[in-house]
C-alpha positions, 0 to 999 in steps of 0.5 A, a space after each residue: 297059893 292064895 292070892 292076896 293083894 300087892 302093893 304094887 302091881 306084878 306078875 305071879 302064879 295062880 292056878 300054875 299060870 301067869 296072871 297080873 294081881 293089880 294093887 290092892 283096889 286101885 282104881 279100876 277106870 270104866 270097862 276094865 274087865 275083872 279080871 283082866 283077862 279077854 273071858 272076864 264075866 266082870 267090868 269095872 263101872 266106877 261111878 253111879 254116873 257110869 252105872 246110869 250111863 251104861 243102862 241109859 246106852 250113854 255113848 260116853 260110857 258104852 264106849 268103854 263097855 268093850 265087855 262084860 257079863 256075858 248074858 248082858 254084853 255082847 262079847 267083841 269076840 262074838 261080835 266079830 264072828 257075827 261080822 265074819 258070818 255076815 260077810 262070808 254069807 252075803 247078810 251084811 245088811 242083816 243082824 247076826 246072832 251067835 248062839 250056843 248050839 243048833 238047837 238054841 238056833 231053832 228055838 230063836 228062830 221060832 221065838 221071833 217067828 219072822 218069815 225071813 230069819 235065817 239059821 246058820 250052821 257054818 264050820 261048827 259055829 251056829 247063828 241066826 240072821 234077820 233083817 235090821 231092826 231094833 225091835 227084833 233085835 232087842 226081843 232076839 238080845 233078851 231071849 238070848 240073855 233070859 235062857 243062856 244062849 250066846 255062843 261062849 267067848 272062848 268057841 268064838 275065839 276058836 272060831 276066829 283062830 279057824 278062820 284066820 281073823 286071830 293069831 291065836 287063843 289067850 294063853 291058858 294052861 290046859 287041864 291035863 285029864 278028863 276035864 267033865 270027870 274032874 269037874 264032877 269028882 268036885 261036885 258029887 259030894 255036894 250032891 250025896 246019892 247021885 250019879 252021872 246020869 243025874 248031872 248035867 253041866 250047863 253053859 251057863 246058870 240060867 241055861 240050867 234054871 230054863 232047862 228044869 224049867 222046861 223039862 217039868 213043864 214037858 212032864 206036867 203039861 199033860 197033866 193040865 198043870 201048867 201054874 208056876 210059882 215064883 217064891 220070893 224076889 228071884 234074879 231077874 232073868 229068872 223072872 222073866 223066864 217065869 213071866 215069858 214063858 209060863 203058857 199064860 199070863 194067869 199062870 204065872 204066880 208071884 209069892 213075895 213073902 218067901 216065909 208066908 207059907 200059909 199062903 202058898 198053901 192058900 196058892 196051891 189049894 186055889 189052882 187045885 191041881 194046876 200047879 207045874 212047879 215053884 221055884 226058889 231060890 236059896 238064899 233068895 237074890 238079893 234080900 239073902 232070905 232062905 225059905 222053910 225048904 223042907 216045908 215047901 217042899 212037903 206042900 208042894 209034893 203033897 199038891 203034885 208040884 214039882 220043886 226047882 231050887 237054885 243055891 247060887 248065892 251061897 254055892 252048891 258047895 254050902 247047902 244040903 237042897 237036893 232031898 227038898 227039890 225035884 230039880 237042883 239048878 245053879 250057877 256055876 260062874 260062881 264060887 266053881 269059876 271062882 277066877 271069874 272068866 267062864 259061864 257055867 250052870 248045873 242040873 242036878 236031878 233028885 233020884 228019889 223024885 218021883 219023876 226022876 227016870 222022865 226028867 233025866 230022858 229029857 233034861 239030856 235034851 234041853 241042857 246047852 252043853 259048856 264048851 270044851 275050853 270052857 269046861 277045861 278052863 273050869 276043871 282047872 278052877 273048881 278044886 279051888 272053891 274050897 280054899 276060896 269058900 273057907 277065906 270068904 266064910 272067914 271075912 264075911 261075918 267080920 264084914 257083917 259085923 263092921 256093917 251093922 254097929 257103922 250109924 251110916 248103914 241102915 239094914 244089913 242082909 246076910 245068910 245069918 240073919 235073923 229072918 231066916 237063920 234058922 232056916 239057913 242053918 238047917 240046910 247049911 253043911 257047916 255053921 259057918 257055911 254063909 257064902 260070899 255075899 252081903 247086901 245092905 241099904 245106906 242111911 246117906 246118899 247112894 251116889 256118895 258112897 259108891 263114888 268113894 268106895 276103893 273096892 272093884 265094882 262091878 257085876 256077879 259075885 263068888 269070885 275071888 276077888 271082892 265086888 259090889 254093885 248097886 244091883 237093882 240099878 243093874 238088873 232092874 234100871 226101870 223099875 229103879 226110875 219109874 214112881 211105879 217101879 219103885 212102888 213095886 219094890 217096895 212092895 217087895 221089901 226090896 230098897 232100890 238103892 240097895 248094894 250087894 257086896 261079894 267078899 273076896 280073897 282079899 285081906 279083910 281088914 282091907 275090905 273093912 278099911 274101903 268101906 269106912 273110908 267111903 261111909 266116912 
């Protein structure tokens, strides 16, 4: 059953279990998670005053925050396990971190490099430990966040459940089957030619992006190759993963023109035989740009470069990538999760590659598995992508259209337009593939609109229901506020006051009517 608004709020079926479909966007008050379930990857900030208050940690307004985008918002549920593994193990003065696995463990103990961290195993649940300090603890926050490696909420629930802190989990009816093989079943027709051994479920989209990341460095390395290129604005953990982590300053190369091929060919003649890799995203985030893929990728292979695609804007489901990349690396958060209340990422290797065998022996190493529930949680989710793709792909233009002949808008980005259509199209499995999102630039005040817009508002995108945010406020608050900032913005043709809008399920004509009421 699609789901559609209702008038007035109650209780149906979705997914064969009971949810609450609010009224058709009413106000959502600070902090209410979207959906209104514990696991919601999504909250509700409903001013350009809440936005700027949750980035400037106004208590006024993180008081509110009791969750939110996973990477971003440490879960009350993972907080409160902290606090439970503090206490059994005598660390109250301490700060703890709930993390993925052991592993991620070790790598963010080596990662603070401090003498007195302390790593954690304690019934199945992983932590690391150190002494109170908002220095380390912002470097621990951000490594974390940058490679995806908080525990998921649903293993801390469980692990709260085991030790008797909760009663009991929020109530989900469980996949009944193999839930990796349904999962997979979905995704093997986005991704011809491929087998098993050349997919990994990660715990969430950026894990996947610092996999690939790690695994051609690994195979590059020796080689001397250890330049990467950075196409285009990209998300902004995925920046800071190529800045932090690239093994030197110099060898981070950022290309802002994504249609400038003339000059990442100059890139690639320069660093002669230094290049590990680029990596891109297609469509870029949040300018909707899509690169000539087929010819980066004849540059880059004729260079010795490796290529990390990433097609999380328009969902794997959308794009035919993997002849033009190495590796294939997404969110699956969104579109698959299209319920918005799990984190989940994907890998997929090229079998034609020519460094197919090596990245499948080391990518099984560096993938944080997703957690059982949560891969359960996705199996019984992602077999709606195609009824929830086909709604969007039906608004979206109608959307777009309403956008560009309003006087109050000033540009509109879109899969379709006209910069990089061509290019879409060609990687596009259908013409009217375009996926759920939309940015566009206003020609009246920001705060305005925002204040007045009835839509949710909120982070991440490709759920079913239908969100906008004034992004850049949120992923890149200081560049946003700084006169420095700004200029580095606009040297990237990004506008600071820039919304990105994801069209949901919803009615159009209601979208529509919402953002007319708002620019009026």
């Amino acid at each position: 059953m699609t789901h559609r608004p209702l008038a007035n709020a109650g209780v149906a079926t979705r997914h064969s279990q009971p949810f609450v479909i609010m009224p058709a966007f009413a106000h959502l008050p600070l902090g209410q998670r979207i959906p209104r379930s514990i696991h919601a990857v999504s909250c509700s900030l409903p001013s350009m005053r809440d936005v700027r208050g949750y980035e400037e940690k106004d208590p006024a307004v993180v008081k509110h925050m009791t969750s939110g985008y996973p990477r971003f918002v440490v879960h009350p549920f993972l907080a409160q396990l902290a606090d439970e593994v503090a206490r059994h193990h005598g660390l109250i003065a301490q700060k703890v971190w709930m993390v993925s696995s052991a592993t991620m463990a070790r790598r963010l103990a080596a990662h603070l490099g401090e003498a007195n961290v302390i790593q954690i195993a304690d019934g199945g649940a992983h932590s690391v430990a150190h002494p109170q300090s908002a220095e380390i603890a912002a470097r621990a926050k951000s490594f974390l966040q940058h490679l995806g490696g908080f525990m998921s909420s649903r293993n801390a629930e469980d692990q709260l459940v085991s030790r008797g802190i909760l009663p009991a989990a929020e109530s989900e009816v469980p996949f009944a089957g193999d839930a990796a093989a349904e999962v997979r079943r979905h995704l093997r027709p986005a991704f011809p030619g491929t087998n098993d051994g050349d997919i990994w479920i990660a715990n969430c989209g950026m894990n996947a992006v610092d996999a690939a990341f790690r695994a051609i460095s690994e195979i590059q390395a020796p080689q001397g190759r250890t330049v990467w290129i950075q196409l285009g604005w990209l998300y902004l953990d995925t920046i800071a993963m190529l800045q932090k982590f690239t093994r030197q300053p110099a060898d981070y190369v950022y290309l802002a023109d994504v249609f400038d091929l003339g000059s990442l060919e100059k890139i690639f003649e320069q660093h002669k035989d230094r290049v590990a890799g680029i990596v891109a995203e297609v469509p870029n985030n949040p300018l909707i740009q899509t690169p000539d893929v087929a010819r980066i990728a004849e540059l880059a292979r004729r260079h010795g470069a490796r290529v990390v695609l990433d097609p999380s804007i328009a969902s794997v489901f959308n794009l035919e990538l993997l002849p033009h990349a190495d590796v294939v690396a997404a969110s699956l958060t969104k579109y698959a999760a299209n319920a918005g209340d799990l984190t989940a990422g994907l890998v997929v290797v090229n079998p034609t590659g020519p460094d197919a065998g090596a990245l499948r022996a080391i990518l099984g190493k560096k993938v944080e598995s997703l957690y059982d529930r949560d891969l359960a949680r996705l199996a019984a989710e992602i077999g709606h992508a195609p009824r929830v793709l086909d709604q969007v792909h039906s608004s979206v233009p109608k959307v777009v259209a309403f956008l560009e002949s309003h006087a109050g808008i000033r540009e509109v980005f879109w899969a379709l337009h006209p910069a990089s259509k061509e290019n879409y199209l060609r990687i596009a499995r259908a013409p009217d593939a375009v996926g759920a999102m939309i940015t566009f630039t206003l020609r009246g005040p920001l705060d305005r609109f925002y204040d007045r817009l009835r839509l949710p508002k909120g982070p991440s995108f490709g759920m079913e229901t239908t969100l906008i945010c004034p992004f850049m406020y949120l992923a890149h608050y200081d560049l946003v506020t700084t006169e420095a900032g700004r200029a580095q913005l606009a040297a990237s043709g990004v506008d600071p006051d820039l919304l990105r809008l994801s069209v949901g399920t919803e009615p159009v004509e209601e979208i529509i009517a919402a953002l007319a009421e708002a620019l009026a």
